[in-house]
Each structure stands twice: as structure tokens, then as C-alpha cells.
C-alpha positions in Angstrom: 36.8 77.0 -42.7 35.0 74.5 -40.2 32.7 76.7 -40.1 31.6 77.2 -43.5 31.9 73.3 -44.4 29.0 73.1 -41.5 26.7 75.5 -43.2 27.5 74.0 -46.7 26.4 70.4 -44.8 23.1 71.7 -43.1 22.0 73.4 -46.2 22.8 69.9 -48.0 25.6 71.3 -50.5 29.1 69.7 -49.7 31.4 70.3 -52.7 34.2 67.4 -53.2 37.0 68.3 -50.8 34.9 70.2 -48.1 35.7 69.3 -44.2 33.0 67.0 -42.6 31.9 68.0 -39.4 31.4 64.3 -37.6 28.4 63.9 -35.4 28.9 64.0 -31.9 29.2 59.7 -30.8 26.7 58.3 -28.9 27.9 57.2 -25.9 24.3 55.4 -25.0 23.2 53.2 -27.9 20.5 50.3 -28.0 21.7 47.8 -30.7 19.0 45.0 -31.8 20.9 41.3 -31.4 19.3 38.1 -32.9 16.9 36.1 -31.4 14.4 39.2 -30.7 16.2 40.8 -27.8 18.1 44.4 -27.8 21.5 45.8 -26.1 21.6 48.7 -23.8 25.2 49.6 -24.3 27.3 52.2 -22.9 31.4 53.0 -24.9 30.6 49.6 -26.2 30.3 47.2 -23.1 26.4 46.1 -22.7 25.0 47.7 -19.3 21.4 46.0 -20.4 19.4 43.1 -22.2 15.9 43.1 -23.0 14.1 39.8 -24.5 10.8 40.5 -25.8 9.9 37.8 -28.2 8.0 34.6 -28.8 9.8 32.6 -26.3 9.2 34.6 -23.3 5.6 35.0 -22.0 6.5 38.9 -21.3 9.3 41.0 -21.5 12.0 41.7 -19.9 15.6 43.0 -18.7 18.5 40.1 -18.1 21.3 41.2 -17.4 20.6 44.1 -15.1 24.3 45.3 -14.2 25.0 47.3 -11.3 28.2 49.4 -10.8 30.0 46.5 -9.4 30.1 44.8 -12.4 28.0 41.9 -11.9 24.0 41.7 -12.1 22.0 43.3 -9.5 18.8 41.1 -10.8 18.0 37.2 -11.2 16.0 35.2 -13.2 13.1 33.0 -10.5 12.9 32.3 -6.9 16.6 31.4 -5.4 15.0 28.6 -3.7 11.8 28.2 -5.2 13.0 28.3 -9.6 9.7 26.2 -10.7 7.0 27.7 -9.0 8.7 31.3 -9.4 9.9 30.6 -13.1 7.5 34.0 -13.4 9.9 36.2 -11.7 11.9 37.4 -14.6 14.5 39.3 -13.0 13.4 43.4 -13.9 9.8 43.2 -16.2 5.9 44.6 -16.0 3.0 42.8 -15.7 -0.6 42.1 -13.4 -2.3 39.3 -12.3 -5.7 40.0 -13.3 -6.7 41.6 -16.8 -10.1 41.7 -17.7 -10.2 38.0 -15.9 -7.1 36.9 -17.5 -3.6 36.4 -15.4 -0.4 38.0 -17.0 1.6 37.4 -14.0 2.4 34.1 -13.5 3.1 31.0 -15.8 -0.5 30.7 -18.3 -1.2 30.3 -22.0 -1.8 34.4 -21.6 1.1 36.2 -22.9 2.1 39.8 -23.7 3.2 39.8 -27.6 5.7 42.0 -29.4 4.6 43.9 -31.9 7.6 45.8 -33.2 9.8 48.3 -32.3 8.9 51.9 -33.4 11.5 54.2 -32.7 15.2 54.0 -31.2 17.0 56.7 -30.2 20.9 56.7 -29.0 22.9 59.7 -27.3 23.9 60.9 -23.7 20.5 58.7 -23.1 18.7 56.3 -25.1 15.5 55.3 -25.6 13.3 52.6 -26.8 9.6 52.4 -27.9 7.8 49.5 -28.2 4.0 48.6 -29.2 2.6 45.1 -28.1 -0.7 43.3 -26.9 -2.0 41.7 -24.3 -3.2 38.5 -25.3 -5.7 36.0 -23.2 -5.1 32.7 -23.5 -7.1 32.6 -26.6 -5.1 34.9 -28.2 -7.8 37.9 -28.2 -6.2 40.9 -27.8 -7.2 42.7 -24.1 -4.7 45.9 -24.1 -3.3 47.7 -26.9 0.1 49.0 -25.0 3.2 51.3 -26.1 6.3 51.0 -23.8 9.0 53.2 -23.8 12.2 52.6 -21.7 14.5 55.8 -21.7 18.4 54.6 -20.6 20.5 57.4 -18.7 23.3 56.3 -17.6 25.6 58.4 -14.7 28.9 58.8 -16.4 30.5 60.5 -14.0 30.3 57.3 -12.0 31.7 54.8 -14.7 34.5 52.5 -12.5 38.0 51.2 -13.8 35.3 48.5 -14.8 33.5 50.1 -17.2 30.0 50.0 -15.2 28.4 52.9 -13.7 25.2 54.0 -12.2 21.9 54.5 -14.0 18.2 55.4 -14.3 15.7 53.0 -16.5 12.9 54.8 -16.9 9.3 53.6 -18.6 6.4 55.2 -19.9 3.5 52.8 -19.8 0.6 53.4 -22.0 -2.6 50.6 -22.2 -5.4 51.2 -24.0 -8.4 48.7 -23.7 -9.5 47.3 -27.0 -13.1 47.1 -25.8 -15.0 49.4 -24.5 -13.9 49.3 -21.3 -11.6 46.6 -19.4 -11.1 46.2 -15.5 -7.9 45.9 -14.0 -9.0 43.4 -10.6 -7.5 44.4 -7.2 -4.2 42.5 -6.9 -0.7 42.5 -5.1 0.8 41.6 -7.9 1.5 44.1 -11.1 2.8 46.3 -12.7 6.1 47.4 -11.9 8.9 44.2 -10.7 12.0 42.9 -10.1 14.0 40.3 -8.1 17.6 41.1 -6.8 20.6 39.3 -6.8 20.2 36.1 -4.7 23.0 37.5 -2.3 21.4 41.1 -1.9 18.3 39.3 -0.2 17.5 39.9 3.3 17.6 36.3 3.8 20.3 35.1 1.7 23.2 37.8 1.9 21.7 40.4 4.4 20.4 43.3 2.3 18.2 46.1 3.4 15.2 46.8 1.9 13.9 50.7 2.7 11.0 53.1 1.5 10.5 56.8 1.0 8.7 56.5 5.1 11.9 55.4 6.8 10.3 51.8 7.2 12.8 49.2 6.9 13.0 45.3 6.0 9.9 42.8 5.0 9.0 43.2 9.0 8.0 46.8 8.5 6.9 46.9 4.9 4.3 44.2 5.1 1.5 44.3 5.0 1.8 46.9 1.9 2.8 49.8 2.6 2.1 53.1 0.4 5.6 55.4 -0.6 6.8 57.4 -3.1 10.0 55.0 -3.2 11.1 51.3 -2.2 15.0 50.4 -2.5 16.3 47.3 -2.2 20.2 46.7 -1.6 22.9 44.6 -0.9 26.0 42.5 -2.2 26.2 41.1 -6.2 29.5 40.8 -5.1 31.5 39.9 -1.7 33.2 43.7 -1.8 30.7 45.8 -3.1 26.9 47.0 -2.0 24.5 47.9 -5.1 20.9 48.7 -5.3 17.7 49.2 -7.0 15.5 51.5 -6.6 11.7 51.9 -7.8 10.4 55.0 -8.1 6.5 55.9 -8.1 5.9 58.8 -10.6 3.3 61.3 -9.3 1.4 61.9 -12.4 0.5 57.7 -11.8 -3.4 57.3 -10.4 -3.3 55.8 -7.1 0.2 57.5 -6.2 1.8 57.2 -4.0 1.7 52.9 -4.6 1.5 50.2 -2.4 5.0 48.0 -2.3 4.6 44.4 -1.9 8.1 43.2 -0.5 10.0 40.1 0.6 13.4 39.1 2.4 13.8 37.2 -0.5 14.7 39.2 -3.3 11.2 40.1 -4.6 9.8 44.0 -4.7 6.7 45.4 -6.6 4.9 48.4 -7.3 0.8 47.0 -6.4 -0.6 49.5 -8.9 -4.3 47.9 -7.8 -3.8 46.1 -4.2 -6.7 48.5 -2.7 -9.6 47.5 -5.5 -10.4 47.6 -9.3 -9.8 49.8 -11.4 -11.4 50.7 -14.9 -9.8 51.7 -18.1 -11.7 53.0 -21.3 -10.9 52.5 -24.7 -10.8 56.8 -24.9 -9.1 57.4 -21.3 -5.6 54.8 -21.5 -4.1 54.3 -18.4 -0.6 55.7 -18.4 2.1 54.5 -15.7 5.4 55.8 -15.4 8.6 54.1 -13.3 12.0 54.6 -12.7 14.4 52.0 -11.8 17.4 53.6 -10.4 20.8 51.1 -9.7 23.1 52.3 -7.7 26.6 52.0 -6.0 26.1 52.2 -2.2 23.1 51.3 0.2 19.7 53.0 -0.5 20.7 56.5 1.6 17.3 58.3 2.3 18.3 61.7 1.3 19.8 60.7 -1.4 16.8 58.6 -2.7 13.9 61.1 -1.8 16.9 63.6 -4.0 16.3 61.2 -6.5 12.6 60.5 -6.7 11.9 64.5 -6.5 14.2 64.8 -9.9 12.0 61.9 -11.5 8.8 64.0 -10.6 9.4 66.9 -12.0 9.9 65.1 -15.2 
């Protein structure tokens, strides 16, 4: 009987009385929330936030919750919130853009657009189209984001938080001609842990793909497939994020900019410019991975070689 009620439903003729066969329920689902910002929700309980509109120069995730239950990321500097009010906790940008900064505090800003497509399920996915903006409010880029949400959950805790990968497909396309992206330390790919998963602060461990550890052996930058930073959110529990370098990205594998206090980057253009064409965009892909346990190499490079053959 099930059986027939499903072929009456896909060939759009259910008769009054027929069995309904309910749609499988997603256990991943992005729901949109006032004040321009969307939930990342796993069963219910938000994993995820993302703030994307007019009050926020760019985009970007707050809460970023780790296994343990508390937020692996912060908003600014832990000692340093003024000058650092830039640092917003997981979120893209680049210092220099045609000549204009979308990195730190400026009248530059990178502007919703709207959202174009969101998809819920084992995984769920967002896509976004925006603009870079100068300070004039010309547009630079033309970009389309999409950030794909798996979550692990065969590792969900009595607490209802589990490991996942955030993954982003990064497309710009230069509304002139041509555009230059300048040589910089600082963009695309960011975020700033947990005050108390510093190196400085609580005695975290930052480590790459090359078995180079901590700000000592990282700096200056240092090219890898993968940087991971880890420590405590909480007194008990180690969590950490990884950012993973796609190999389709130019310039792989990147340069990492890193620091004992918090902060770790993807330099997409530390070595020099580069150009992008209105025909050729440039297209970037990253994973962030957050984790239970302390970055384990094997486990890591396991990781990153699952990401690439994506």
C-alpha cells in the first residue's frame, strides 16, 4: 500500500484517504532570523550564526561552537578590542582591492545582496551574492559565496554539539576590466579563537600540514596545505579549528599568517599581486574544520586529503 500511495504522490495524483509518504527531516537546516543574520542549526539547537547586513562592514560567523559546547571563536583582539574591532571572529576579506582596504575598520564595506538559494539536509548550504564596495560606494567585485554546513553526527555529545566542516566556495568577478588584488598578509580566509585557546592566554598549540609548531616556527609565513589552531573554550575540554587550503586555489599551497594570540589567516597574496579579469573570476575554496581534541597530524592531513578530492 505504501508503496503505491508513493507512486500516486510522485506522479502528483493522491486520492482523498491515500498514505503520505513524509519527507525524510532535515537534520541540518539554515533558518533566516531578523535583523539580516541566518541560523546554522542542527535537531533544533543553533551550531552557527552568520550576520551579513548593513551594520557589519563584512560578514561573518558569531557564534562558532565547538564540541564542547561553548564558542571556539571571538569577536576582536582579547587585549587590543579597538584597534582589532576588524577581527570578527570566523569571516573573508583583504586588505588591498583595486587600492581600496576591506580588512580593517574603513568607509569600504562588503554589501549583501541577497540570498539565492538555501538548501537543508544531512548538510546545508547557503549561497549568497554581494559587492565589494569602495568607500564611495562603487562597486569593485561582483562575488557569490557559498558556505556548505556538514556537521559529524556521529560525534554529537550528551550536549548536543558535535564536530563539523564549514566549507566556502568563493567566486569574485571584477566589474572592470580588470582589478588587482596588491600583495598583502592579510585576506582572504580568517578567524580568531577563543581567548583561552591562545598560545598566550590559555596555552594552545597552533600546527601546520609541515609539522611546524607555534608563532615561533610559523612566522615569518609559512606555505601548507593546512594550519590548526587549538586549545581550551572551556577548563575541561580541548577544541580546534582548522583551515584548510583547497588545491584547485592559485597559489596553493598558501601562506599562513599566525599569532600566539588567537589570530590565523590564509595570505592568499603575501608573495605579490595578483590580477583578476572581468572573464577569468578568481575562485577560492576553504574549509574550516572544528574539532574535539588537539589538531593530531594524521588526522588533519586525513582530513585535508578528503577536502581535495572534492
Amino acid at each position: 500500500m505504501r508503496k503505491i500511495a508513493l507512486l500516486l504522490v510522485l506522479g502528483g495524483c493522491v486520492p482523498p484517504g491515500a498514505v503520505r509518504v513524509a519527507a525524510p527531516w532535515p537534520r541540518a537546516m539554515i533558518v533566516p532570523q531578523p535583523d539580516d543574520q541566518v541560523s546554522f542549526q542542527v535537531d533544533g539547537r543553533e551550531w552557527l550564526r552568520y550576520h551579513y547586513g548593513a551594520q557589519t562592514p563584512k560578514p561573518y560567523f558569531y557564534p562558532v561552537m565547538g564540541p564542547a559546547g561553548a564558542p571556539v571563536t571571538r569577536l576582536t583582539h582579547p587585549h587590543d578590542p579597538h584597534t582589532h574591532n576588524h577581527h570578527l571572529s570566523l569571516w573573508i576579506g583583504h586588505e588591498k582591492i583595486g587600492g581600496t582596504n576591506f580588512w580593517g575598520t574603513n568607509p569600504s564595506r562588503i554589501a549583501f545582496d541577497h540570498i539565492r538559494k538555501i538548501d537543508d539536509g544531512d548538510r546545508a548550504s547557503l549561497a549568497i551574492l554581494g559587492r565589494w564596495l569602495d568607500a564611495e560606494k562603487k562597486p569593485l567585485l561582483l562575488e557569490e559565496r557559498i558556505w556548505t554546513f556538514t556537521p559529524r553526527v556521529d560525534t554529537i555529545g550528551p550536549n548536543g554539539f558535535g564536530e563539523y566542516t564549514l566549507d566556502l566556495e568563493l567566486r569574485l568577478t571584477s566589474v572592470a576590466p580588470s582589478i588587482t588584488i596588491g600583495k598583502s598578509q592579510f585576506g582572504f580566509a580568517a578567524v580568531r579563537v577563543a581567548k583561552m585557546m591562545g598560545t598566550a592566554d590559555g596555552g594552545g598549540t597552533i600546527r601546520n600540514s609541515e609539522g611546524q609548531v607555534n608563532e615561533e616556527q610559523l612566522m615569518p609565513h609559512r606555505r601548507a596545505r593546512w594550519c590548526d589552531y587549538s586549545g581550551t573554550p572551556v577548563p575541561d575540554a580541548v577544541n580546534g579549528v582548522t583551515l584548510l587550503d583547497h588545491p584547485s586555489n592559485p597559489n596553493h599551497p598558501t601562506y599562513f599568517h599566525v599569532r600566539r594570540d588567537g589570530w590565523m589567516g590564509a595570505s592568499f597574496s603575501v608573495e605579490g599581486d595578483v590580477t583578476v579579469t572581468k572573464e577569468k573570476p578568481l575562485v577560492l575554496r576553504y574549509r574550516f574544520f572544528v574539532h574535539a581534541g588537539s589538531g593530531d597530524p594524521e588526522r588533519l592531513d586525513a582530513e585535508w586529503r578528503r577536502f581535495s578530492q572534492n
